[in-house]
C-alpha positions in Angstrom: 19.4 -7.1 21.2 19.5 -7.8 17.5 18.8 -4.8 15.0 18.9 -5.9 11.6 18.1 -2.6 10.0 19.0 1.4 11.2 15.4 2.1 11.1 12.4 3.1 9.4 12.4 6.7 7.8 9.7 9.4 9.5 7.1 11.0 7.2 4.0 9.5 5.2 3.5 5.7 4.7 -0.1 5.5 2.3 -1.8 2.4 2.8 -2.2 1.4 -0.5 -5.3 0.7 -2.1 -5.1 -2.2 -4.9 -6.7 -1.1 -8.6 -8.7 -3.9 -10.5 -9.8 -4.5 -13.6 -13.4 -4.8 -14.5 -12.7 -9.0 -14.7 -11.6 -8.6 -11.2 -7.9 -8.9 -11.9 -5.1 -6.3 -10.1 -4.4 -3.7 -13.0 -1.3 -3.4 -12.8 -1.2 -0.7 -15.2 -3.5 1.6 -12.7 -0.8 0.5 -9.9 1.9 1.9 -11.5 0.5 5.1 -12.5 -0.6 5.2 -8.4 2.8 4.6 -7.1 4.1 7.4 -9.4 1.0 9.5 -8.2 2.4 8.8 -4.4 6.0 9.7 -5.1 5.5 12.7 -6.8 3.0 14.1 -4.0 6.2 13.6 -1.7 5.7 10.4 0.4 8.5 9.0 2.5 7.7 5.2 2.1 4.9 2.8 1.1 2.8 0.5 2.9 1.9 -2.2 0.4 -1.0 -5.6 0.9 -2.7 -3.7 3.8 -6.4 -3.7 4.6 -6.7 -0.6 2.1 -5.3 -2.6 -0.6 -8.1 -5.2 0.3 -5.5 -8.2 1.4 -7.7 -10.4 2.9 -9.5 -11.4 -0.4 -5.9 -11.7 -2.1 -4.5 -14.8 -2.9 -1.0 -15.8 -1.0 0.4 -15.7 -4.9 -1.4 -12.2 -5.2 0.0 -10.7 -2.2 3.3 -12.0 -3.4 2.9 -10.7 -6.8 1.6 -7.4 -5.3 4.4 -6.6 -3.1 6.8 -7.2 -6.2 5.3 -4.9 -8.3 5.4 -1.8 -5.9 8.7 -2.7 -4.7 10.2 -3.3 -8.9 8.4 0.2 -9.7 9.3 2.2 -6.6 12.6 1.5 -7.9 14.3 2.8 -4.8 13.0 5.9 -4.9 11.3 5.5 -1.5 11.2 2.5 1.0 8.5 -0.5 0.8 7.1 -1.9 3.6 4.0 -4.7 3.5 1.6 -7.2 5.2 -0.5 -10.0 3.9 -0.6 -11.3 7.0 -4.1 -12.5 6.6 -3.3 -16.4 8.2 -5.1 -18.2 11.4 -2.2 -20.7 11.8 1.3 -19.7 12.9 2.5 -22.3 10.3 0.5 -20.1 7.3 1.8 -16.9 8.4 5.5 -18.2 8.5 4.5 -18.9 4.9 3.1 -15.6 4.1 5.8 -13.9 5.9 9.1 -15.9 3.9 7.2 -15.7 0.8 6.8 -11.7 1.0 9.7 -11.0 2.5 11.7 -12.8 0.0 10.7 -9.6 -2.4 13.6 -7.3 -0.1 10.7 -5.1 1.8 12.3 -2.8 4.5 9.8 -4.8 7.1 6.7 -7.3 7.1 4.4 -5.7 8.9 2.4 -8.5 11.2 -1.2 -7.3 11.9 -1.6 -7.5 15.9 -5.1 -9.3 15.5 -3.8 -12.5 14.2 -1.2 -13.4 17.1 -3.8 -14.2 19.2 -7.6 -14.7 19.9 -10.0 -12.0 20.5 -9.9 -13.3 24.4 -6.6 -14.5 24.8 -4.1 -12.6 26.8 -0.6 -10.7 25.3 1.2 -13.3 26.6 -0.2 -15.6 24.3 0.6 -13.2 21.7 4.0 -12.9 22.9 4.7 -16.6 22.7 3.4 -16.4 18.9 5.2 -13.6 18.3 8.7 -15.3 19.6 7.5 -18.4 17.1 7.7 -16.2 14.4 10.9 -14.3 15.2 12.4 -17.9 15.9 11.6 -19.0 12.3 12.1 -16.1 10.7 15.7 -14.7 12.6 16.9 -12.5 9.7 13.6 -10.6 8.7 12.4 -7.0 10.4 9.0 -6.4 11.3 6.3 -4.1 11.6 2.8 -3.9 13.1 -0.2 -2.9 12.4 -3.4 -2.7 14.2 -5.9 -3.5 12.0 -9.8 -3.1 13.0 -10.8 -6.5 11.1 -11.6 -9.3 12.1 -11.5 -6.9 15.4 -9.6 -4.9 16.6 -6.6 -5.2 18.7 -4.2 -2.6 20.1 -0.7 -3.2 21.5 -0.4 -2.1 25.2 2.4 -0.6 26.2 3.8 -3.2 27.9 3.5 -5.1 25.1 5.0 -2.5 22.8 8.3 -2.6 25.1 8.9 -6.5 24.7 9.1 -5.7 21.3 11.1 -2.9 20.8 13.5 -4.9 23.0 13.8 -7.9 20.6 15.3 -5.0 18.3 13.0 -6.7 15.1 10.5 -4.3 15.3 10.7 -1.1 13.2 7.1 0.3 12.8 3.7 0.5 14.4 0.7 1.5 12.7 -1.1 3.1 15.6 -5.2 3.0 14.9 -6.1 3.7 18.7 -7.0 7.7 17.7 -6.2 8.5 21.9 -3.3 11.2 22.4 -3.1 9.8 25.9 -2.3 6.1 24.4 0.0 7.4 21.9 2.1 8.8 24.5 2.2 5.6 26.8 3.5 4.0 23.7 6.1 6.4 22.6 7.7 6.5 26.3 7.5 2.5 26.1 9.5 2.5 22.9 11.8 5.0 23.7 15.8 4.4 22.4 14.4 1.8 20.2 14.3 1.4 16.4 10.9 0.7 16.8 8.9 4.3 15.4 5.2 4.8 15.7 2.9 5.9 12.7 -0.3 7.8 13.8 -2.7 6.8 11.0 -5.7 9.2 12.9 -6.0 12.6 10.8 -7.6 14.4 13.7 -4.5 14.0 16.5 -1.7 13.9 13.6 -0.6 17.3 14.6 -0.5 16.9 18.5 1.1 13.7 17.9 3.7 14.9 16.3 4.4 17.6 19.0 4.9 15.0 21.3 7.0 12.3 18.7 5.1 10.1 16.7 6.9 9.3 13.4 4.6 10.5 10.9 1.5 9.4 9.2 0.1 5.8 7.6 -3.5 5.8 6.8 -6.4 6.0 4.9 -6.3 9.7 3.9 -2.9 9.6 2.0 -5.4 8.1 -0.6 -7.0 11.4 -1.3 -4.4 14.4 -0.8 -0.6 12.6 0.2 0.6 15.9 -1.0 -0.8 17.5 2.0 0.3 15.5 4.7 3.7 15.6 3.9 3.6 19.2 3.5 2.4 19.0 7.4 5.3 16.5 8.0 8.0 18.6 6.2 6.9 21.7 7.7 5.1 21.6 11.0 7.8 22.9 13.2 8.9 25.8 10.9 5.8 26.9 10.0 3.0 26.1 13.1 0.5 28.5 11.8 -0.3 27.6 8.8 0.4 23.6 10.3 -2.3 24.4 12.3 -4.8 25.7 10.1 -4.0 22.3 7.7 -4.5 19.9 11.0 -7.7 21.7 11.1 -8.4 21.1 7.0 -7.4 17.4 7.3 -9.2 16.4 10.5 -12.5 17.6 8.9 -12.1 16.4 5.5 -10.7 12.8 7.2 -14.9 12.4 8.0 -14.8 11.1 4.4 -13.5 7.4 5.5 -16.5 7.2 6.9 -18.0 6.7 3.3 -17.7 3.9 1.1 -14.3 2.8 1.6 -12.1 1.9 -0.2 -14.6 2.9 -3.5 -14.6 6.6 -2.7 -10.6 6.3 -2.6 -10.6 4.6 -6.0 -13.4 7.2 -7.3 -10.7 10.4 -6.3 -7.8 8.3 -8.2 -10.2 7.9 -11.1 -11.0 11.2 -11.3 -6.7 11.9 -11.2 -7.1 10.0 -14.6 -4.6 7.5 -12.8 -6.9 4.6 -14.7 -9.1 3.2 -12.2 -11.9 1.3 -12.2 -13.9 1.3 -9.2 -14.0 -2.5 -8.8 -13.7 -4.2 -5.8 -13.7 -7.0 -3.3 -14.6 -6.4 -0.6 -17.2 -3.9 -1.2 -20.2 -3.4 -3.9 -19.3 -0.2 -6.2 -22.7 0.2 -7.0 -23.6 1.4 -3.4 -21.4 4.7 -4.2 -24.0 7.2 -5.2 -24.3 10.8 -7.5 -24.3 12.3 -3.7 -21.1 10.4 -2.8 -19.7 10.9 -6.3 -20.4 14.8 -5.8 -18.5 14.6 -2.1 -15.6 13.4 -3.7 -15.3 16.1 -6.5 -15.8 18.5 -3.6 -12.7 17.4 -2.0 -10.7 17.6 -4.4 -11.6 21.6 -5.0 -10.5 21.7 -1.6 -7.5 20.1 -1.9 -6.6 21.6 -4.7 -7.3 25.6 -2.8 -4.8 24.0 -0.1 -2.5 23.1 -2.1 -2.4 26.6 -4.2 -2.0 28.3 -0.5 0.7 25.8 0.4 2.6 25.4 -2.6 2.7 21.6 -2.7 3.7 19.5 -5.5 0.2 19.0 -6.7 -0.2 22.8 -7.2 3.1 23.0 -8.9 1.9 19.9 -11.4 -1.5 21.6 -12.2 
C-alpha cells in the first residue's frame, strides 16, 4: 500500500464559495478577506474549487489561479485541499488534476460523478480511477460526492478498494443516512482515508460513531459554530446537543438561493462581496430572502454569546 501523506486533519473543511466582481471576474480582494473570515472562526482546513465555489463555470486557468490564491493566503495556517474536477475525458482530468496539484494542496479531491456514467457500474469507475492513480503516482486524493450532474455515492465496497490503494485521504459524504455513514466508516477502517459528513442534521450522531468532522454548505454562514461542536462535543454533550439541534434547523436555509444567500451573509460580514454569480441569477434573491438571512445571523450571533466562540469574542 502506498501512503504518501500521514492524513488529513479532523474538524471543519468550508466548501468555499468564490466572490466576483460585478464584471464577473473572481475578486480576489473579497477572497482574501473570506479566508481570513474562515480562519479566525476556527476551521481545521479548506476545501477550495468545489461546487460552492461554482467550479464548473471556472476556466481550467481559473481553477488553477483559484487554488493558488487560497493556498498563498492561508499561508500555512491551515491545510488546503481542492477539486476542479469538472472534465468528461480521463485525458482532461489528468490535466486538471497535474495542473492543480502542482499548487502543493494536501489532496485533489476527484468528484465520484465523473469516473463513470450515470449507468455504468463501480467497476468501471474503478478502472478510471486506477488510470488516474497510474498517471498521477505521487499525488493524494480525495472525493467528493457531488449532486451535479447527478449524483453518485461511493458504496462501501467501493470505498474499501480505495482506502486500500493508500491515495485516498478524504471523503465528502453527501448521502445524509446515519446507517450509510456507518457502512462506510467500518469499510475504511485502519486507513488514512477519513470521512467528512457535510449533512448538518446527523453531524452530531456521526460523530458519536467516527466521522471526521464537517465539509459543507453551512460553514458559509456560522464556521464558528461547527467547530465549537467539533472541539467540544465529547466534553460538553449538553450544550453539543442543544447546538446539533440549532444547526440542523437553521441548515433548512440551503434550501434557498444558493450559493447567493451565502454571499448575501458574507456581504453583510462587510467581507466585500458582491452578490454576483454564475451559476445562479442574484436578482431572484428577494427582501423576504434578504430578511431570512439577517435573521440568522441574530441567531448566530445569540449562539455564539452562549458559547463563547470566536465570533462573540470579535464582536
Amino acid at each position: 500500500m502506498l501512503s504518501l501523506k500521514n492524513s488529513i486533519v479532523d474538524g471543519v473543511w468550508p466548501t468555499m464559495v468564490t466572490p466576483f466582481t460585478e464584471a464577473n471576474e473572481i475578486d480576489y480582494k473579497a477572497l482574501g478577506n473570506l479566508i481570513d473570515w474562515y480562519i479566525d472562526r476556527g476551521v481545521h482546513g479548506l476545501f477550495a474549487v468545489c461546487q460552492s465555489s461554482e467550479m464548473f463555470m471556472l476556466s481550467l486557468e481559473e481553477r488553477v489561479e483559484l487554488t493558488t490564491f487560497v493556498k498563498k493566503h492561508a499561508a500555512g495556517r491551515v491545510p488546503v485541499i481542492a477539486s476542479g474536477h469538472v472534465s468528461d475525458s480521463l485525458e482532461g482530468q489528468i490535466e486538471e488534476i497535474k495542473e492543480i496539484s502542482a499548487v502543493g494542496i494536501e489532496a485533489f479531491v476527484m468528484v465520484s460523478n465523473r469516473l463513470a456514467a450515470q449507468d455504468e457500474s463501480d467497476d468501471i469507475w474503478k478502472q478510471n480511477a486506477e488510470a488516474i492513480l497510474a498517471a498521477v503516482p505521487d499525488i493524494s486524493f480525495g472525493i467528493y460526492e457531488c449532486p451535479y450532474p447527478y449524483k453518485r455515492l461511493m458504496s462501501p465496497e467501493l470505498l474499501a478498494w480505495c482506502a486500500s490503494t493508500g491515495r485516498f485521504l478524504f471523503l465528502k459524504d453527501t448521502c445524509c443516512n446515519l446507517e450509510q455513514i456507518q457502512a462506510k466508516l467500518q469499510a475504511v477502517s485502519g486507513s488514512p482515508l477519513k470521512i467528512f459528513n457535510a449533512n448538518s442534521a446527523t453531524l452530531l450522531e456521526s460523530l458519536k460513531i467516527g466521522a471526521a468532522g464537517f465539509s459543507g454548505i453551512m460553514a458559509n454562514f456560522h464556521p464558528e459554530l461547527y467547530a465549537w461542536l467539533l472541539n467540544n462535543w465529547q466534553s460538553d454533550p449538553e450544550q453539543a446537543a442543544m447546538l446539533q439541534n440549532y444547526i440542523g434547523i437553521s441548515s433548512m436555509v440551503e434550501h434557498q438561493l444558493y450559493p447567493v444567500n451565502a454571499k448575501y451573509y458574507l456581504q453583510e460580514q462587510g467581507l466585500g462581496f458582491t452578490l454576483q454569480c454564475r451559476v445562479k441569477d442574484a436578482n431572484l434573491f428577494d427582501a423576504k430572502d434578504r430578511l431570512i438571512m439577517q435573521q440568522l445571523r441574530g441567531l448566530d450571533q445569540l449562539a455564539s454569546i452562549m458559547l463563547k466562540t470566536p465570533e462573540a469574542l470579535q464582536n
